[in-house]
C-alpha positions, 0 to 999 in steps of 0.5 A: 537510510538503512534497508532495516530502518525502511523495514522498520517504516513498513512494519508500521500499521495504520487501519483502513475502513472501507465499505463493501459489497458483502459479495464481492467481499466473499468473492475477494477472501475466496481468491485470497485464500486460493493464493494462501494470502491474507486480505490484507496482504493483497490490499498492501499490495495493490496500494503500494501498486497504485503508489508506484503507478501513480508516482512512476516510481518504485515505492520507498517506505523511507520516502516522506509522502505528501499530505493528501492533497499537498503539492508534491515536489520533486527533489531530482527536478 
């Protein structure tokens, strides 16, 4: 796969609801804002971080994931 074709895997969106402290939420887009940085540009990034510290291994977007909870094989074993 082409370094394109994986840009094109990450430019698509899927929404994420989540429940939260309406202060720790102020106090999150207050640092966000001080790096110039959107909410949602530092949750990506802290998902992709959690990805790669649990797989031990650089996030891929071209990569096909496992399903929740599905036995994850792999394929250098």
């Amino acid at each position: 796969m082409t370094s394109a074709s994986a840009a094109k895997l990450e430019e698509r969106t899927a929404r994420l609801t989540i429940l939260i402290d309406p202060r720790k939420k102020a106090a999150f887009e207050r640092l966000c804002a001080e790096e110039d940085l959107t909410p949602s540009q530092v949750v990506r990034r802290m998902i992709r971080e959690y990805i790669e510290q649990r797989t031990g291994r650089p996030w891929d977007p071209a990569e096909e994931q496992a399903p929740s909870g599905a036995a994850r094989v792999d394929p250098h074993r």
